[in-house]
N, C-alpha and C positions, 0 to 999 in steps of 0.2 A: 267587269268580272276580273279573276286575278289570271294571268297567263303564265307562262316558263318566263316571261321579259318583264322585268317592274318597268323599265323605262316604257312600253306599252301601257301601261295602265296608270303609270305619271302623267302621263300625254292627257288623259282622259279628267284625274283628277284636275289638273290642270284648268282644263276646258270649263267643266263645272263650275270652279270657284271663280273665274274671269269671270262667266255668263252672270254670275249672282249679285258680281257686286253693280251688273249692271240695274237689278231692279232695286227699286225702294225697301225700305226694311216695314213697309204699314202693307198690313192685308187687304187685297184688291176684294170686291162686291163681286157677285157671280154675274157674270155677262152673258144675254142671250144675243145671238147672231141673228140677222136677217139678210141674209142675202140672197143673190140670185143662183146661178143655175151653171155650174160648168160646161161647157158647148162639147159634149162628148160626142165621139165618132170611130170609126172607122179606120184603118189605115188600108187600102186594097191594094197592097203590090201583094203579087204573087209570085209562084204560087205556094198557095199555105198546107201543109200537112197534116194531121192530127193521128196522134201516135195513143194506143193505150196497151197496156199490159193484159195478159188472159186474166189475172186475178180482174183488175177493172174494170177491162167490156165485161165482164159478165158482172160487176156487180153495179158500173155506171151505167150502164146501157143507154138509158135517158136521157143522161147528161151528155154523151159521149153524141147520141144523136139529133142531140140542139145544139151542138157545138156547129156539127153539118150544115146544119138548116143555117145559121148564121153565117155560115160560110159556104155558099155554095160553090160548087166543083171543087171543094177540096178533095185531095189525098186523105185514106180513110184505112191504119194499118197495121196487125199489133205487132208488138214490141217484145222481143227477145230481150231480157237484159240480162241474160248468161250470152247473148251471142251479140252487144254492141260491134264487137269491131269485125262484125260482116256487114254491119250496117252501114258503114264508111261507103261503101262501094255504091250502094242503091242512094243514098243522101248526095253524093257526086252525080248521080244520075237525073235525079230530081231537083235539084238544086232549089230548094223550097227555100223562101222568105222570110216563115215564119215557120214555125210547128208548136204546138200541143200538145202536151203529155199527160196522159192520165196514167196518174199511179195510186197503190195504196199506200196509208200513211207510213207504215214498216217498210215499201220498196223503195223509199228515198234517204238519202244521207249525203255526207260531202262525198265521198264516194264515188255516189251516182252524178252528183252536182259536178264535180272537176273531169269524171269521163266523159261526160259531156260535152262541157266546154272543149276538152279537145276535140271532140268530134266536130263539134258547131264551126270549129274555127279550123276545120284542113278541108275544105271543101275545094280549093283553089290554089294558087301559090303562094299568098299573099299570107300574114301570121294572124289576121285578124279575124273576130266571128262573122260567119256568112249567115246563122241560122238565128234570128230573133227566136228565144224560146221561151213557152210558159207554161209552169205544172200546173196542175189542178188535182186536189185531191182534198181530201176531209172525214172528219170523224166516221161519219156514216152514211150510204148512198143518197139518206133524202137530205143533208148536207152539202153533197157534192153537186144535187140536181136544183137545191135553190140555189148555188153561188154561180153558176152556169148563166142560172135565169137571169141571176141580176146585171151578169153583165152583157142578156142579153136584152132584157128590159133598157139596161141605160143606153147600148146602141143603138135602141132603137127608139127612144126619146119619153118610153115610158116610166121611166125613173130618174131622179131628176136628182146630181150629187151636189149642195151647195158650194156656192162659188167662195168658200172662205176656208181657211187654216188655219188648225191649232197646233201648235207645236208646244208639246211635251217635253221638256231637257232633263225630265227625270228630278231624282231625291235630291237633295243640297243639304250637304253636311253645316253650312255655315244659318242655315235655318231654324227656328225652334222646331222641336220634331211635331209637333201638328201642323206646323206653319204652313198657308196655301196662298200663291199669288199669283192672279191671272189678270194678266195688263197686255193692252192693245199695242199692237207692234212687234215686232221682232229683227233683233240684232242679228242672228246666223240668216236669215230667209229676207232682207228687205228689198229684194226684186219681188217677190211674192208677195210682201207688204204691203208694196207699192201699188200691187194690182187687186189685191182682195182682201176683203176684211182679213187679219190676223192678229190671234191671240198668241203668246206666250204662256207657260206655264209652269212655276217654279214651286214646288214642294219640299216642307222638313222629313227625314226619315218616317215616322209616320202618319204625315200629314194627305195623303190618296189614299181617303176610304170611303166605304161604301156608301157614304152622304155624299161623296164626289164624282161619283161616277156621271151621273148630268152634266159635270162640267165640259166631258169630251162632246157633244152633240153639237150639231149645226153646223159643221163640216166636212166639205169635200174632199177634204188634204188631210191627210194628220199626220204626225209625224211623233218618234216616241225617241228619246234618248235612256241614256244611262246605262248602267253594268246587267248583264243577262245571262241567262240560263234555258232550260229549253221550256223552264214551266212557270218562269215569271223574267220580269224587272226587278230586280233587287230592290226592296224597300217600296215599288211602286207597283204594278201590275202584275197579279200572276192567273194561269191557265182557267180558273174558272170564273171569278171574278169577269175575264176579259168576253166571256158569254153572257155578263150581264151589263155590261157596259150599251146604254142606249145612244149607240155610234150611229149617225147620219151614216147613209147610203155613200162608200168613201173607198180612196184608197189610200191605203195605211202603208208609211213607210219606217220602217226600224231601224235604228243603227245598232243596238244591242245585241254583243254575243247570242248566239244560238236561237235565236230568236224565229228562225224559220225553220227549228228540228219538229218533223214531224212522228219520230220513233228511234231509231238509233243515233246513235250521238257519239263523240269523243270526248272525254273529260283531261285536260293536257292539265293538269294542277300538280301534278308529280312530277313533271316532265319528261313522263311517257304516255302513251295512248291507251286509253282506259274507255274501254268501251262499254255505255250503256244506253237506255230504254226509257226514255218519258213515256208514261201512257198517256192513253188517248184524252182521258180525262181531265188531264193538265198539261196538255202541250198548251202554249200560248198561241203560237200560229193557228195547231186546230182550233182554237177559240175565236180569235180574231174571223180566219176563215167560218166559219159556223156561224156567226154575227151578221154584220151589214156590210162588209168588204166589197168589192169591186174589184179590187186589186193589191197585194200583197208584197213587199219587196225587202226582204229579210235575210239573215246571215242562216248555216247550216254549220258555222265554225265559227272560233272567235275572230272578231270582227273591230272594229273601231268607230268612234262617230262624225269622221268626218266624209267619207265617200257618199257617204247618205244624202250628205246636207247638196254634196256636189250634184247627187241626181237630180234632186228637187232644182237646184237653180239649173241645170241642161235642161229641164223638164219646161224650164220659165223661161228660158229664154229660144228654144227653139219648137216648144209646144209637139217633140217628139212622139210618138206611140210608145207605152211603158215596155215594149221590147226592144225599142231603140234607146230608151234611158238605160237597159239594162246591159246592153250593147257596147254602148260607151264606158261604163264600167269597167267591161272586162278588157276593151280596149286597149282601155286605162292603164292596166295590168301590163297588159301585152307589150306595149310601149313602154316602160318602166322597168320591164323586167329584162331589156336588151332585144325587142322587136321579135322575143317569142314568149311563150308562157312559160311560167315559171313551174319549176320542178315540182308535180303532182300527183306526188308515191299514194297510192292507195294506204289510208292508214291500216294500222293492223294493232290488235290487244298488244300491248309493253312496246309498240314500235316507237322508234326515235319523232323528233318533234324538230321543223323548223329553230333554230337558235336566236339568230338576227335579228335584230326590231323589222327589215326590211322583209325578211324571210315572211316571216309570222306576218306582216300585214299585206303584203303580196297574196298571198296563199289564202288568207282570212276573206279579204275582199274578193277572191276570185272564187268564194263558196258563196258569193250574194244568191238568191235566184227570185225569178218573177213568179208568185202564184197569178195566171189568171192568162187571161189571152194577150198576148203580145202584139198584136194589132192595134188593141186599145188606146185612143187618144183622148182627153182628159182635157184638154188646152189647146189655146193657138198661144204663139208667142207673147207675151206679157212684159218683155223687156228687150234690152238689145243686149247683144253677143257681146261675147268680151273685147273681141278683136275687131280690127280691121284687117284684111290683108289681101292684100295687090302682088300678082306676079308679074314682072317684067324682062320679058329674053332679053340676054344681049348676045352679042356673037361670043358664041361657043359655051354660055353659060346662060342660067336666068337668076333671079332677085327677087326674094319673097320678103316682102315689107308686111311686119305685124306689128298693127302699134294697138296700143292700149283704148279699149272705146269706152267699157262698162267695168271701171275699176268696185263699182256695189256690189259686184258677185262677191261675198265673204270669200267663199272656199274653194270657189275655180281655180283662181291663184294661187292653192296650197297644194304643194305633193306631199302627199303622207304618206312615202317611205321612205324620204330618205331627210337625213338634216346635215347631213356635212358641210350645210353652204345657212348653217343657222346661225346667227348670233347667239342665241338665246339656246341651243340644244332642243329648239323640239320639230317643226319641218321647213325647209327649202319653201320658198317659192317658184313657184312654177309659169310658164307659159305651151299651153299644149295648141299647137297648131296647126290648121288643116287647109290646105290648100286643091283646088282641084287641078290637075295636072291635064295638057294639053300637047305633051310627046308624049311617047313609048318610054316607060318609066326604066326597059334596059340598057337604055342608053345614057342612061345617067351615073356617073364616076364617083362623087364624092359630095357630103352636105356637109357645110359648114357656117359655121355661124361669124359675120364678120365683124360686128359689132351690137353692144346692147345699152343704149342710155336712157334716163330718163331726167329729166330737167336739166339737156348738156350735159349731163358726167355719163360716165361710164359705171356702168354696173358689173361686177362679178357676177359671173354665169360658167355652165359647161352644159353641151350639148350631150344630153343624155340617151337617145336615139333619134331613130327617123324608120320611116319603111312605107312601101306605098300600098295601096290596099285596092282592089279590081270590085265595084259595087255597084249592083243595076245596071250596068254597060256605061259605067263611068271610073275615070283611075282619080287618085287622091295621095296624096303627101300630107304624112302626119308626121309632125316634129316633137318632140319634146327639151324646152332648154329650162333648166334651172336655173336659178337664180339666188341671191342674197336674199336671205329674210331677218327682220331685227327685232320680231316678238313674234306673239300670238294671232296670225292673219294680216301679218302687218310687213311691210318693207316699201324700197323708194319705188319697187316696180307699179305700184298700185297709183301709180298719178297717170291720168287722161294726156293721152299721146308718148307714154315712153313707149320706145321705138326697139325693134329688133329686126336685123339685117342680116337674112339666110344668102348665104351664096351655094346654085345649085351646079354643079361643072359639069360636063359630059365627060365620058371614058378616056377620051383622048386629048382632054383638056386639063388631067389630073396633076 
């Protein structure tokens, strides 16, 4: 979609026309899928909470109370949202794992989305979220009480999501406008390739219609690119349509603008806050939700298509619960943003708008959110991490060796906010690193990073932050260092074994 920044939406055209030239120009045959079965589960740390608003228990009631049942001894307890910030106090006190939120479609927006996240994430001292969280809401109660079902049907092995992925990159201007092509593989996802059937799927402007809606079926994964608004895909899917779409039992991830607005919305096209209203009838999310969903992981603000792509590969290679993919996310943010979150004014009608390519996709990603239960596990791991990394004390300092293991993640290695360190002007590469820590993390003085090479040279980098994070009664050191990048997903960091050499000093060794 178009934002206050061209250079955001350059990024994007960008992307599209790389991805195209990678398919053939002859139109693929419709492929049907057979595969098996994603090993869906559980994730039981506790403890989990479940929040709903008066407008919702009284209209989910059902839903609200098979969320229970699947969860037993949860916290069960409504929801002020004129009074969040008394609710800091009781969320410190309960220190809950996960939480659930039932809202109706009109009580959610980015709004709700960013107060949140700061809530989720002060729970402790540390800058990071404490609280895996996930909405649940939809068109209409017998909407909200089958999407419940089905994710309690698949916990409990009576619905079964195919073990395969479609990914959708949206409309291709370089296309004939009917044009459709659906070929086995994929370029952004091939750690997910590698483990499950996967399709691509590349369309002319109006080449996704209602003869094609068949073509999304027989997947567990799906995944939707391109420009967005709150009641379609531009060019590709819109709000009602996406209720007819015969989607396998799935959870659907969107990198598309607004894509998770379930009622009010901001329109930043003037380059002030322009506040409106998709109805219900054409929201896209309530559609998608209302469908065969499982799980939902979509923007509430404009957004970009690469953090998407990043969830999907944490999703494959660490086979997270979708409230720990969404976790990392904002992490992501957190870290990026100087080891706190990034400035998030409540917008308001003609209010100022982020300026910055950085601003704007800071702020954009950090309106991600998860429809569906954040417990939800979907996968065991499917590939290996990117990293390796080994800490070694020495006297009066320790050494955190991260070398390169799974340079196939496409988009692990990309930061998409900043590019100062680009060849090419569009993002940095990245190395995001986590190490578990085994002192008292206040006695540590100073991180620095001592060297970065990779095939013997040295690499340009700058260490963009660090901060340590208190989780499950274990501490953690997440680093993030930049790097050189010389195109589109590409740089010398991306070879098996380049090396980076953190030095951690204590206070009195600064």
């Amino acid at each position: 979609m178009k934002t206050t920044n061209k250079k955001t939406a350059g990024l994007f055209v960008f992307m599209t026309l790389a991805l195209s030239l990678l398919f053939s120009s002859c139109q693929s045959k419709s492929t049907q899928i057979a595969p098996g079965h994603l090993p869906v589960s559980l994730d039981e740390h506790g403890p989990y909470l479940i929040l709903h608003t008066a407008r919702a228990g009284a209209d989910y009631g059902q839903a609200v109370d098979l969320a229970g049942h699947l969860h037993p001894g949860a916290g069960v307890a409504e929801l002020d949202l004129s009074g969040l910030d008394l609710l800091q106090s009781r969320l410190k006190e309960l220190q809950p794992h996960c939480c659930l939120i039932f809202l109706k479609p009109d009580e959610l927006d980015v709004n709700l989305a960013w107060k949140w996240l700061e809530l989720s994430a002060a729970l402790d001292g540390d800058p990071f979220v404490d609280v895996r969280t996930g909405f649940i809401t939809g068109e209409n109660p017998e909407a909200v009480l089958r999407f419940v079902k089905r994710i309690d049907d698949a916990a409990a092995g009576r619905l079964a999501l195919p073990a395969a992925v479609i990914d959708n990159l949206g409309p291709n201007e370089m296309m004939k406008k009917d044009g459709w092509m659906k070929q086995r593989g994929s370029f952004m996802t091939p750690a997910l390739a590698a483990a499950f059937p996967t399709y691509t799927i590349s369309h002319g402007m109006e080449g996704f219609t209602k003869e094609r809606l068949g073509e999304m079926s027989g997947a567990g994964i799906v995944h939707f690119g391109g420009h967005g608004y709150p009641d379609r895909i531009v060019n590709c899917l819109n709000g009602p349509f996406a209720r007819r779409v015969p989607f396998s039992p799935s959870v659907v991830f969107n990198g598309a603008c607004y894509t998770g607005v379930t009622g009010r919305w901001f329109d930043v096209e003037t380059g002030a806050a322009r506040s409106k209203t998709v109805p219900i009838p054409h929201s896209l999310a309530l559609g998608i939700l209302s469908n065969q969903a499982v799980g939902y992981l979509a923007a509430l603000h404009p957004d970009h298509g690469i953090p998407v792509y990043q969830e999907m590969e944490f999703l494959a290679y660490t086979g997270a619960s979708l409230g720990d993919v969404m976790k990392h996310t904002h992490d992501g943010v957190i870290l990026a943003s100087g080891e706190t979150l990034p400035l998030l004014e409540p917008l308001v009608e003609g209010g100022p708008l982020p300026r910055t390519p950085a601003e704007i996709m800071l702020t954009g990603t950090a309106s991600r959110v998860l429809f569906g239960d954040p417990a939800l596990r979907i996968m065991e791991p499917v590939t290996e991490p990117p990293l390796d990394v080994t800490l070694t004390p020495e006297f009066g300092r320790a050494v955190i060796t991260a070398r390169v293991k799974n340079p196939g993640l496409k988009t692990t290695f990309s930061d998409t906010y900043y590019s100062d360190m680009s060849q090419t002007n569009q993002f940095n590469d990245r190395l995001l690193i986590t190490c578990e820590w085994t002192e008292a993390w206040k006695d540590v003085g100073d991180v620095a990073v001592e060297r970065l090479t990779a095939r013997g040279e040295a690499l340009p980098h700058r260490l963009v932050g660090w901060a340590f994070e208190e989780d499950g009664g274990r501490t953690f050191l997440h680093v993030q260092v930049d790097v050189l990048s010389t195109g589109y997903l590409d740089s010398p960091l991306r070879t098996p074994g380049a090396e980076c050499r953190i030095v951690v000093s204590g206070k009195n060794t600064r």
